[in-house]
MIVO-351326 format. One record per residue: residue in three letters; x, y, z of N, C-alpha, C in turn. Coordinates in steps of 0.2 Angstrom, whole numbers, padded with zeros to 4 digits, always signed. Layout:
N
alaXYZXYZXYZ
...
This chain:
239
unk+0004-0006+0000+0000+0000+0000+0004+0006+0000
unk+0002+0010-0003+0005+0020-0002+0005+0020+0004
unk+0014+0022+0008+0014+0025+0013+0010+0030+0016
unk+0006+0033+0012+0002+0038+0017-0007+0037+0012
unk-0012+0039+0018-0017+0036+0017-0021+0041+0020
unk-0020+0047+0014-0026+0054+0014-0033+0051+0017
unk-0035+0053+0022-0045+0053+0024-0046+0060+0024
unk-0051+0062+0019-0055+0065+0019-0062+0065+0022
unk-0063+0067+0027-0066+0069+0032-0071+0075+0031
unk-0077+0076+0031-0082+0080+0029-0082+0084+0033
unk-0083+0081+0039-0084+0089+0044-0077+0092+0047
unk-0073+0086+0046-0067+0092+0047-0065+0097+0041
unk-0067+0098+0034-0064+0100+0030-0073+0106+0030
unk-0078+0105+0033-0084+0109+0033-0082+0114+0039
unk-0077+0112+0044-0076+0115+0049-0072+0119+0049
unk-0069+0118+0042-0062+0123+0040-0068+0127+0034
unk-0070+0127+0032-0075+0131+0027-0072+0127+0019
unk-0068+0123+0019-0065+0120+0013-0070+0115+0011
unk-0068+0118+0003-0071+0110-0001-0070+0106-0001
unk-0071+0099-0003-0071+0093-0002-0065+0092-0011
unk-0070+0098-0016-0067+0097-0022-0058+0103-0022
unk-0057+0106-0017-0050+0110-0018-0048+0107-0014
unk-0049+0103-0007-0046+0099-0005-0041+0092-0009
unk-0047+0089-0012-0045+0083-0016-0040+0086-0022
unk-0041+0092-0024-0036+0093-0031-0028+0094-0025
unk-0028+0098-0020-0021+0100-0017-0019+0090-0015
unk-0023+0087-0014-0021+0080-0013-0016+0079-0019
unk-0021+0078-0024-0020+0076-0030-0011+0078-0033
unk-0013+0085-0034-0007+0091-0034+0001+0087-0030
unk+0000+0086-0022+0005+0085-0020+0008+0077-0021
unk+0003+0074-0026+0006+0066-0024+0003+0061-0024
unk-0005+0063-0017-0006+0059-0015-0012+0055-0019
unk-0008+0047-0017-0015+0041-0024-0018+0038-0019
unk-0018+0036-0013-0021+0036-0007-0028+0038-0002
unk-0033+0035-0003-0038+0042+0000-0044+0041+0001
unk-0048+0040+0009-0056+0036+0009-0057+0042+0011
unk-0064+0042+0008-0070+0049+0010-0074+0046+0016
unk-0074+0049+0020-0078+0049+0024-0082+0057+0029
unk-0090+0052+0028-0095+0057+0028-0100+0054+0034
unk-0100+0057+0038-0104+0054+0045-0112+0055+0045
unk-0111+0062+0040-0119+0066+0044-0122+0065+0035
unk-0121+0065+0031-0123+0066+0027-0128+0062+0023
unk-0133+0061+0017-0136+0057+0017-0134+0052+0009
unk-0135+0048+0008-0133+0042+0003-0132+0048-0005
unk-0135+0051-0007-0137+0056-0012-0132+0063-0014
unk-0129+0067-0008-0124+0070-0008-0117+0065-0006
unk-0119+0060-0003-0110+0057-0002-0110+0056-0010
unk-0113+0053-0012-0114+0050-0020-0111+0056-0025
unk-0114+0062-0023-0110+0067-0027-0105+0070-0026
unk-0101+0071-0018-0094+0069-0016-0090+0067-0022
unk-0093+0059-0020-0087+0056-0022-0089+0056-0030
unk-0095+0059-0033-0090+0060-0040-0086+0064-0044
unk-0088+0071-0038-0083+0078-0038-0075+0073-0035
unk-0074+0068-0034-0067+0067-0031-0065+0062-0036
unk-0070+0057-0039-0068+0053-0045-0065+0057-0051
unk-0067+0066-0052-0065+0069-0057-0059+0071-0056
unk-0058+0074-0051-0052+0076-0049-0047+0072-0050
unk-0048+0064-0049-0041+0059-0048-0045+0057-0056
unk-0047+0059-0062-0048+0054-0068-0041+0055-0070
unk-0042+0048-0076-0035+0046-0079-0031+0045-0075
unk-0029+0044-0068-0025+0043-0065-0022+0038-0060
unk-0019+0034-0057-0018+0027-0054-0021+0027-0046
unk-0024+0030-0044-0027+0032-0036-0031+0029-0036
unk-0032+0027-0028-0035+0022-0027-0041+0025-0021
unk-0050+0022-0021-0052+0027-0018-0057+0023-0013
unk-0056+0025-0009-0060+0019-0005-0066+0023-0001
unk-0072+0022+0000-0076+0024+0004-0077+0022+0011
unk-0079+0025+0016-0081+0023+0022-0087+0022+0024
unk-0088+0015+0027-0091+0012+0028-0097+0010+0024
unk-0099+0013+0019-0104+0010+0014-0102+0006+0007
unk-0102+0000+0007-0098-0006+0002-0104-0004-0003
unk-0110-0004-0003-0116+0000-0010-0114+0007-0009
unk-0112+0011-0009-0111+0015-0011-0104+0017-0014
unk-0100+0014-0012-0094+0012-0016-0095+0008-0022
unk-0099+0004-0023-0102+0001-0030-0106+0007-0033
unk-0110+0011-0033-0114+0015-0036-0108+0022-0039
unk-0102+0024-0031-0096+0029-0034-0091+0024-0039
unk-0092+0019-0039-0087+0016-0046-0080+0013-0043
unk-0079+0016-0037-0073+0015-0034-0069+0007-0030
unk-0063+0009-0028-0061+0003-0027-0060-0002-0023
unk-0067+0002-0017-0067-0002-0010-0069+0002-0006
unk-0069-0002+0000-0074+0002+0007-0068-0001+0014
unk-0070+0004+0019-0067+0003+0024-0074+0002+0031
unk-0072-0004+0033-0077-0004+0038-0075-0005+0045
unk-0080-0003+0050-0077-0001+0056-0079-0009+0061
unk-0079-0008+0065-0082-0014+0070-0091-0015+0071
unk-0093-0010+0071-0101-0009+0069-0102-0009+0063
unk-0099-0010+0057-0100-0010+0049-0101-0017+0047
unk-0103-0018+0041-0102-0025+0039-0097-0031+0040
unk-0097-0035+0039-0092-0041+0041-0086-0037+0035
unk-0080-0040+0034-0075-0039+0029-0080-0042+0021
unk-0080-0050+0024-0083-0055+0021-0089-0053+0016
unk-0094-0050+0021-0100-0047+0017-0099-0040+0013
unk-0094-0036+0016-0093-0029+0012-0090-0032+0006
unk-0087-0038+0005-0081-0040-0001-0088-0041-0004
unk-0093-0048-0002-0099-0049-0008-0101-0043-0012
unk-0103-0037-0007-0107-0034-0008-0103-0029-0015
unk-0098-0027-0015-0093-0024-0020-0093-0030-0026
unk-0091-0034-0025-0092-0042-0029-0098-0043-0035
unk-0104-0041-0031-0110-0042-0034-0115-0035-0035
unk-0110-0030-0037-0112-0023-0037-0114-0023-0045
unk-0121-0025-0049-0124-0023-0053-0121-0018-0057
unk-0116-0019-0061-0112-0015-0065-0118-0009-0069
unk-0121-0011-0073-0126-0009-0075-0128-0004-0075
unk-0132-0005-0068-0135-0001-0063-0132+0005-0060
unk-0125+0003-0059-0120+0008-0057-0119+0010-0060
unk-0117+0010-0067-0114+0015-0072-0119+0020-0074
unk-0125+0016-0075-0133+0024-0077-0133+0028-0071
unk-0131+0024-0063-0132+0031-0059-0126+0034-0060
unk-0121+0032-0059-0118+0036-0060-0116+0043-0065
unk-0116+0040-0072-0116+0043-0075-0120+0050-0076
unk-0127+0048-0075-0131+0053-0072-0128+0058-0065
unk-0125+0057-0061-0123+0058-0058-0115+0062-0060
unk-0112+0062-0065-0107+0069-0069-0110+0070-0072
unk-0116+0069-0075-0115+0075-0079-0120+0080-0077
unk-0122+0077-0071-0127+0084-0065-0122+0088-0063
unk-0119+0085-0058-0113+0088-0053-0107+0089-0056
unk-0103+0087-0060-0096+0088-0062-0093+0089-0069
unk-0100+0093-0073-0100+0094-0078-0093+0097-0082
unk-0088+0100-0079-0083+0103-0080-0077+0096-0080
unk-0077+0091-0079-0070+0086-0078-0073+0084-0086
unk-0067+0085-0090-0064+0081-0095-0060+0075-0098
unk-0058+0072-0093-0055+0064-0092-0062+0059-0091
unk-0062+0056-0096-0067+0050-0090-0065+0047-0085
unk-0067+0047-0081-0067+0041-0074-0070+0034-0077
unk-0065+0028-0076-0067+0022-0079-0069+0018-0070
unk-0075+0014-0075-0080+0011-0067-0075+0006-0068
unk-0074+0004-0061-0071+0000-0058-0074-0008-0058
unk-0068-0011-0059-0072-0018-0060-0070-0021-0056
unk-0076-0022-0051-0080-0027-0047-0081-0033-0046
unk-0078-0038-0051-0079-0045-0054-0075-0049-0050
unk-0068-0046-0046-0065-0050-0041-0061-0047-0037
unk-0056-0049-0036-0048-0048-0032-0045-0039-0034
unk-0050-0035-0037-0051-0030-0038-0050-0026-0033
unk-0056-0029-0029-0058-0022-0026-0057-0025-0018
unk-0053-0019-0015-0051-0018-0006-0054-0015-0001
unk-0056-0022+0003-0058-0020+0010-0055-0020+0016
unk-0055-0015+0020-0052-0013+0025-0055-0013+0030
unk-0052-0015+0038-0058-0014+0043-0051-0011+0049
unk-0056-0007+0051-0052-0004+0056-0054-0008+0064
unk-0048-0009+0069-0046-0013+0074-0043-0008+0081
unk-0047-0007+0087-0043-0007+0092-0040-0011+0098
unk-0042-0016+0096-0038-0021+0101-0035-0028+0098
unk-0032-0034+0103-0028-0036+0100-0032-0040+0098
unk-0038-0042+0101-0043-0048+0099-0045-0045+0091
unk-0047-0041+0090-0048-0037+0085-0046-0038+0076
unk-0038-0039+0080-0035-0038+0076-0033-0046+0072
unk-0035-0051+0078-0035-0056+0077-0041-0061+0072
unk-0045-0055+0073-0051-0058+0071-0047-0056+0061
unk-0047-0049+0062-0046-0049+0054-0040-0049+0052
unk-0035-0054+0054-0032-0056+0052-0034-0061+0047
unk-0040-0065+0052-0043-0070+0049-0048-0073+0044
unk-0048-0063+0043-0056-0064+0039-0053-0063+0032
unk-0056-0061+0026-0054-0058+0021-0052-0050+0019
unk-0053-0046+0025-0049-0039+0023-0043-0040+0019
unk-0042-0034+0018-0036-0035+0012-0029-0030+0017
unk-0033-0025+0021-0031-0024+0026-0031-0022+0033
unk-0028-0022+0037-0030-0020+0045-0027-0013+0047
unk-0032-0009+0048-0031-0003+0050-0032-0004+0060
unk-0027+0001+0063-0024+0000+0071-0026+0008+0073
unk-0031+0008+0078-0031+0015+0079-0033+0016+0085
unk-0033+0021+0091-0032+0029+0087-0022+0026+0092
unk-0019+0029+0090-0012+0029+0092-0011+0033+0095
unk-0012+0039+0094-0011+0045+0098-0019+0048+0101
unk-0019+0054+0103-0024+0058+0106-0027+0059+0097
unk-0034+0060+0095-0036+0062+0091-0042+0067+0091
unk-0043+0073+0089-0049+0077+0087-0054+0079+0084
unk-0053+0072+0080-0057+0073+0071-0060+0066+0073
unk-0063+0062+0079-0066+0058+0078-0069+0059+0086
unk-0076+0062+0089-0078+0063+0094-0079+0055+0099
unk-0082+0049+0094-0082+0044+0098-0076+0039+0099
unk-0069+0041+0100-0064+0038+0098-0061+0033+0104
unk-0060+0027+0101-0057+0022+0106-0052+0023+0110
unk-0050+0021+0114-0044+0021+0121-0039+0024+0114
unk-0032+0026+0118-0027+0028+0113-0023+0021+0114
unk-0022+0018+0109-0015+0012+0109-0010+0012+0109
unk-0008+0018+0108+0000+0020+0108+0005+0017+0101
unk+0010+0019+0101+0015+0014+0097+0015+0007+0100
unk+0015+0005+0106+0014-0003+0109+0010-0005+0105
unk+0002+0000+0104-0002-0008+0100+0000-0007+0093
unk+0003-0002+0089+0005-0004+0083+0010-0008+0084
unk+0014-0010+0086+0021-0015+0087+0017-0024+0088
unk+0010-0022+0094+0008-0028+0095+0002-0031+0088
unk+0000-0025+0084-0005-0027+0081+0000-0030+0075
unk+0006-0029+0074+0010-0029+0070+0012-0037+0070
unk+0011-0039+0077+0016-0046+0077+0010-0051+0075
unk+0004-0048+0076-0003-0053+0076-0003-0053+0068
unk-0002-0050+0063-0004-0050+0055+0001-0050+0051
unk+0001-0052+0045+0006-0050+0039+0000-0047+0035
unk-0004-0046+0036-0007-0040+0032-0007-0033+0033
unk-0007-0030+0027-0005-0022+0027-0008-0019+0033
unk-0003-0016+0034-0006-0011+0042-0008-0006+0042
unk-0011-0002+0042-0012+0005+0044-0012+0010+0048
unk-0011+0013+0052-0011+0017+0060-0012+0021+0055
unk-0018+0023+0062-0025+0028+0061-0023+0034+0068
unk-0026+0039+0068-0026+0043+0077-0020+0046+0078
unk-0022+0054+0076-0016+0059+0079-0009+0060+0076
unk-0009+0058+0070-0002+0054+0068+0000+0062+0064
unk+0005+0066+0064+0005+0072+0061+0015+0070+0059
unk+0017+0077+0057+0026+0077+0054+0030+0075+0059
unk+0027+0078+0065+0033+0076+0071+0032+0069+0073
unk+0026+0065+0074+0028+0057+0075+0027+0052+0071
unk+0027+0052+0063+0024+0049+0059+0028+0045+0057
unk+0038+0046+0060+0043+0041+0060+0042+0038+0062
unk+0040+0038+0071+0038+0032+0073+0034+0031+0073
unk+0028+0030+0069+0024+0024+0068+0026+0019+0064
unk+0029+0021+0059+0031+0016+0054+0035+0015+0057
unk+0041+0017+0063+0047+0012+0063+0044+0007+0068
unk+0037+0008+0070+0033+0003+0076+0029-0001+0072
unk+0030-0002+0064+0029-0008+0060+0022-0006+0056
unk+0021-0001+0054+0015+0003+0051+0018+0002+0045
unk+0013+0000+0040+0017-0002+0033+0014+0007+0030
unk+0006+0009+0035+0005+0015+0030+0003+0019+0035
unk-0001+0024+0034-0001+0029+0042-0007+0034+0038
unk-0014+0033+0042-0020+0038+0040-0021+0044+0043
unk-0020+0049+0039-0019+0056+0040-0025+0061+0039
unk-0030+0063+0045-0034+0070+0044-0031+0076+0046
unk-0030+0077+0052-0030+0081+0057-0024+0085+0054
unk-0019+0080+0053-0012+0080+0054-0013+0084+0047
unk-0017+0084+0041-0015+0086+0036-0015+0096+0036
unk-0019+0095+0039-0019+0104+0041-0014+0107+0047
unk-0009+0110+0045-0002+0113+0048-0005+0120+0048
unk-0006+0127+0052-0004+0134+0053-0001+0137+0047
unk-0001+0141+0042+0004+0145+0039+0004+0140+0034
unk+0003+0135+0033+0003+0130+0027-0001+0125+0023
unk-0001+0127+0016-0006+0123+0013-0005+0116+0013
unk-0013+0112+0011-0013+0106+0014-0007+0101+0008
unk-0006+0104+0001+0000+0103-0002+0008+0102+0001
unk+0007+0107+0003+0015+0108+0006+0014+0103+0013
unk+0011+0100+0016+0009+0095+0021+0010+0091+0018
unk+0007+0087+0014+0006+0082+0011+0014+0079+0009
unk+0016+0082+0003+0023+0084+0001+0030+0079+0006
unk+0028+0084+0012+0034+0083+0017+0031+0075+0021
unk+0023+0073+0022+0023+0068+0022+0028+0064+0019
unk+0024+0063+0012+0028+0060+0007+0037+0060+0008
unk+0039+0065+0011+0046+0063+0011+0050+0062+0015
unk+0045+0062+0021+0048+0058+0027+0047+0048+0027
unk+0043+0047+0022+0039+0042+0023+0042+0039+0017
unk+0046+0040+0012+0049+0039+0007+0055+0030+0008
């Protein structure tokens, strides 16, 4: 997986007064191929339109886009997977549900769907095919049992969180420190992610605590600096 693993965060980015679409292009801009939407409050209709203002922004280009928590609506935005939580689907059942995503179906909404909302992108966005080993499911993990479990399951990865103190997530699990990535690390050989708090001054060590990749919101906004020039210095500590 890409060392660094942009989330775009809705209400952190509504909180800053920022688009979802100037946000994703400074992504883009700096690097990052990397990057799950997620939308807490919002309803099935506008996520949808989100994520086709964010499909425009990355067309013609190798990035990979996952959604949170809805495996149907990751089928309907074209994309190449869903991230699920403990209260979300099984691993197993998000995989079906992307698997058996009515191609069809999804390309007429979709398509519908640019040429309402993102009338102005001139690359097509090519739908994502569904058909197998394609498409990545993630499930995020705060304990060791947790961690054990999706090891076992069909996730493609295991996401470790919150590692540090975090602000971008109001019902956030205990903090696990570098310990539980070190410990979440000896339970799996699957891609790892650390999630929570993670910003340029400790984002060494997380990876040196066996983080193959490290998910960044909070961290992506620095004082005096666009979210560009943040991303960047990720990328080149993380190199």
């Amino acid at each position: 997986m890409p060392r660094l693993y942009c989330i775009v965060d809705r209400e952190t980015l509504d909180a800053r007064a920022m688009s979802v679409g100037v946000f994703a292009r400074e992504l883009r801009d700096a690097g990052a191929r990397l990057l799950q939407y997620r939308d807490k409050v919002s309803g099935p209709q506008e996520v949808l339109r989100v994520a086709a203002e964010i499909s425009a922004v990355f067309a013609g280009m190798e990035a990979t886009l996952i959604m949170n928590d809805r495996a149907d609506l990751a089928v309907l935005a074209g994309w190449g997977g869903v991230h699920v939580g403990q209260g979300d689907l099984l691993p197993g059942d998000a995989k079906r549900v992307l698997g058996a995503g009515d191609r069809a179906a999804a390309e007429k909404i979709r398509g519908s769907l640019h040429s309402a909302v993102v009338k102005s992108a001139t690359d097509p966005v090519e739908m994502t095919d569904f058909g197998g080993a394609k498409v990545l499911v993630g499930v995020s993990t705060h304990t060791e049992e947790q961690v054990r479990v999706a090891d076992a399951s069909v996730a493609d990865y295991v996401a470790v969180g919150p590692v540090f103190g975090t602000s971008t997530k109001l019902d956030a699990e205990p903090v696990v420190g570098l310990e539980g990535v070190r410990r979440a690390r000896a339970l799996t050989e699957k891609p790892l992610v650390a999630i929570g708090g993670i910003t340029l001054q400790n984002v060494r060590s997380v990876v040196d605590a066996g983080a193959d990749s490290v998910a960044v919101i909070g961290g992506l906004f620095v004082e005096g600096r666009t979210v560009g020039e943040v991303v960047r210095d990720f990328l080149e500590i993380l190199r």
